[in-house]
N, C-alpha and C positions, 0 to 999 in steps of 0.2 A: 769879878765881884762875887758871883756866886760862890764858885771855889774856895776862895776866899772865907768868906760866912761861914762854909759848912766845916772848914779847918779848924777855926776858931770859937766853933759851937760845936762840936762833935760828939756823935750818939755814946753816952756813958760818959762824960765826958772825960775820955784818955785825951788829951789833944797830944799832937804833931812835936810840939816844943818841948813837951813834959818825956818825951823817949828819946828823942837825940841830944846826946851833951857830946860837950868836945870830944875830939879821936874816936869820937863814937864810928863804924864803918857803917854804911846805909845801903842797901839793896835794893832796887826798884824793879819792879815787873808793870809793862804798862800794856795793855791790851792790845792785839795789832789794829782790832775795829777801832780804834780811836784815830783819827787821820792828824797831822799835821802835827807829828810830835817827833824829836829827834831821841828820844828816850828809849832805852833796853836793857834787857835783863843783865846784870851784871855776874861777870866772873864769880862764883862762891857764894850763890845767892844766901844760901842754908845756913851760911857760917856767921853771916855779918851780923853785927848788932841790934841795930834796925833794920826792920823788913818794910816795905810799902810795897802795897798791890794799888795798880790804877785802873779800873775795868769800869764797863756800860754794863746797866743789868738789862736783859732782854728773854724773852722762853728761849730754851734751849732742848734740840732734840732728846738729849742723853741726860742731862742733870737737871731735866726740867725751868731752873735759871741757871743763866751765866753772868757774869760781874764781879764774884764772891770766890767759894773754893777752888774751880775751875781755874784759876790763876796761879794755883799751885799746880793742879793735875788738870792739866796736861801741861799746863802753863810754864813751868821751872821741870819738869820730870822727865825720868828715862823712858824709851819706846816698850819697853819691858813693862813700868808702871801704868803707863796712860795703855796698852792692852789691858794688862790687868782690869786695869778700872772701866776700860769701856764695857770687857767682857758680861759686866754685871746686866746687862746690858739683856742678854738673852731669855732674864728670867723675869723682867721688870719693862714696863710701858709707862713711859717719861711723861708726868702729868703735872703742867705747870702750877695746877692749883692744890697738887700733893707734892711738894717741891719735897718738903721735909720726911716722908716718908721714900724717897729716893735711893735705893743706894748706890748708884753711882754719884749723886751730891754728899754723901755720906760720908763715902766713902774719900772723896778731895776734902770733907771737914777734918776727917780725921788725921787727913795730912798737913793739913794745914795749922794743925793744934800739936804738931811734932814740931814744928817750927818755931814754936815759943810763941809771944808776944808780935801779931801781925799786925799793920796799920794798914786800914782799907779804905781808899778813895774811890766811890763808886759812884757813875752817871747817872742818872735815871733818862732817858729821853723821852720828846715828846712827839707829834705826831708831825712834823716839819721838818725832820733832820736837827731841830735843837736841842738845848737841855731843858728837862721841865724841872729838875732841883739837882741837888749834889749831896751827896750824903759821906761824914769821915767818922773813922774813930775805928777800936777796937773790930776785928773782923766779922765775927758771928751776930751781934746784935747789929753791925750798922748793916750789915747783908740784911737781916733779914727787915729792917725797917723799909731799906729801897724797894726792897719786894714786894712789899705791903704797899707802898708810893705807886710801883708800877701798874700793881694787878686792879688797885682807886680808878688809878687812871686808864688803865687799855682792857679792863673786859668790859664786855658787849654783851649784857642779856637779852635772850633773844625766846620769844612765844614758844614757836613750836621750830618741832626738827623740820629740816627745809631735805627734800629730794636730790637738791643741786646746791653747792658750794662754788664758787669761782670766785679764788686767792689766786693770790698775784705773789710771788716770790720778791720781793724788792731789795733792790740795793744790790751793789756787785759781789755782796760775800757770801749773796743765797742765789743769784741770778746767773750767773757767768756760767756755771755747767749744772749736768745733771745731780752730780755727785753734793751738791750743795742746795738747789732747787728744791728735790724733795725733802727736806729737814722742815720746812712749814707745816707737813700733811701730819704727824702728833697732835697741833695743835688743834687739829678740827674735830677729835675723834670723837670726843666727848658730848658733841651735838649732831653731830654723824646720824641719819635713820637708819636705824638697823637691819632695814628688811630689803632697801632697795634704795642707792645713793649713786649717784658722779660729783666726785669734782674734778672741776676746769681747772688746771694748776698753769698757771699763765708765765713762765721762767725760761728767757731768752736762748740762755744756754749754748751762745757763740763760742765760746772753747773747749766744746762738746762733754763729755761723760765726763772728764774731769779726774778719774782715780782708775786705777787698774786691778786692783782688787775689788772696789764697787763692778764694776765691769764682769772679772771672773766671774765671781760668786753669783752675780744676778742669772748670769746666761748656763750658769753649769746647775742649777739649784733648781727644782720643777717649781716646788712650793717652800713655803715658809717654814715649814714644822721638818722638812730633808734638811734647809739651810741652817737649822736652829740647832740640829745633830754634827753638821759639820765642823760648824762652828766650836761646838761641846771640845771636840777632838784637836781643831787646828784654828784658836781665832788671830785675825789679822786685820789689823785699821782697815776698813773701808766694807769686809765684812757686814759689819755691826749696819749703817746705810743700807746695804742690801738686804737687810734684815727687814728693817724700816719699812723697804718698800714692798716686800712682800707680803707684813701687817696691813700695808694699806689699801694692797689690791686683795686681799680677803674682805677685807670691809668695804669697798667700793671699786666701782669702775673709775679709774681717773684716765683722766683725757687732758694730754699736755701741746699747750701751746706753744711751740720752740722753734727755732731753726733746725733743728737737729732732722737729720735727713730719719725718710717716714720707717726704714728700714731698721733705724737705729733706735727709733723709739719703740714701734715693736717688738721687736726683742727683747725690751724690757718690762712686757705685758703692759704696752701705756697705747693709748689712741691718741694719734697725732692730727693735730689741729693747725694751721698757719695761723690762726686770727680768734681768740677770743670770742667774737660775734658768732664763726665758724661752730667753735669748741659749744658755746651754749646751747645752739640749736640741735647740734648732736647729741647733748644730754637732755634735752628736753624729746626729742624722737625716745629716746632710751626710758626715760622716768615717767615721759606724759606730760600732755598738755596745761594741764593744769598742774604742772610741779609747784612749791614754791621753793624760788631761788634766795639763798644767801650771797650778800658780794663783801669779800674781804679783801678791802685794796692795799692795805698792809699785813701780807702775811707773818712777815718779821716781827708785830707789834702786836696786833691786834689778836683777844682772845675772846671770843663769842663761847659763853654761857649759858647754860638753862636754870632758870627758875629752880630755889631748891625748894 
């Protein structure tokens, strides 16, 4: 029903029926995060007449949101172009609430506007695993109305910076290894204390580190500004992550709560924790008794703010 409505009410209103006429050919990209859909990118995306993008909007490490360009790049594109685009990556810190000054989101607009005339079907969700609306219609303005839907609904203004964070990586597409787990840690940076912080990053991470190049690059790299130089010379998917994480441990001590054997999280400058409750107490010895703690139980969602 919803889907529905937002089809037949669609932002600018381009609708759905008014770009596909007979023999017209249709291309569909539909987000893999979307479950229980038999739908995929089609042979000749680029050529076909009509274009449909189906994605969730949610913060995203790298393009700040995803739902929107991102469906092009990396979504429909060669490993050559989504390098490209991630590489932007080295000189820019992905800020959900400067989404538009991005250029890695810019940069899939500008692909996306190579593509002619896009239709975009984007989710907004809610805080339950459902949808909280649906938004359709031409790509750039109904993108950015979701965005504005989502940020209404999932930022969290919060008094003062807290000592201690403890985020929880949720859902199987940030939880299942390392290499996906830390993509939460962007989102916090913003309210982050800057003189003296841990976060508790609470992400299961049962199919351990998860990329081989996240892997390399963490363990061969001392710091962040060697990895940022390597990178300059030789970038490579997974890279960019490693990058990520060495931004994060300059800004804070984080302390992960995983399965991941203690050996393994060490190695990646992380203090391993079995149990959350564990993890707190140990950033609380670290920050002091009288820390105050933030609790972000959906890291995926959720965007704590400071007063402007």
């Amino acid at each position: 029903m919803m889907m529905g409505k937002s089809i037949e009410n669609p932002v600018g209103n381009i609708s759905l029926s008014a770009l596909v006429k007979q023999g017209s050919t249709v291309g569909i990209v539909v987000d893999p995060a979307i479950p229980e859909t038999s739908l995929n990118t089609i042979v000749g995306f680029h050529s076909c007449d009509v274009k449909i993008l189906v994605g969730i909007v949610q913060p995203h490490f790298a393009s700040s949101f995803a739902g929107g360009p991102d469906l092009v790049i990396p979504g429909v594109s060669s490993l050559q172009t989504i390098e490209a685009n991630r590489s932007l990556l080295l000189n820019h810190q992905a800020d959900p609430l400067r989404y538009s000054e991005n250029p890695v989101y810019l940069d899939s607009l500008e692909a996306s506007r190579m593509l002619g005339s896009t239709y975009l079907i984007t989710l907004v969700p809610d805080e339950l695993n459902g949808v909280s609306a649906v938004y359709s219609g031409d790509l750039e303005p109904t993108f950015k109305e979701a965005v504005s839907h989502f940020t209404r609904e999932h930022s969290r203004p919060i008094e003062s910076r807290p000592e201690i964070i403890v985020v929880s990586s949720d859902g199987p597409e940030y939880s299942n290894d390392l290499y996906h787990a830390v993509r939460v840690l962007p989102f916090l940076w913003n309210v982050l204390k800057r003189d003296a912080s841990t976060i508790v990053l609470a992400g299961e991470c049962k199919q351990g580190v998860g990329n081989d190049n996240f892997l390399r690059f963490s363990k061969n790299s001392e710091d962040r500004k060697t990895l940022q130089n390597e990178l300059k010379h030789d970038f490579k998917l997974g890279g960019h992550v490693a990058l990520l994480l060495k931004e994060a441990l300059e800004k804070s001590r984080v302390q992960l709560v995983s399965v991941l054997p203690d050996v393994y999280t060490k190695s990646f400058g992380l203090k391993p924790s079995r149990t959350v409750s564990a993890g707190v107490q140990s950033a609380i010895r670290a920050e002091g008794k009288d820390s105050k703690v933030l609790i972000v139980t959906r890291g995926s969602l959720m965007i704590p703010v400071m007063p402007s």
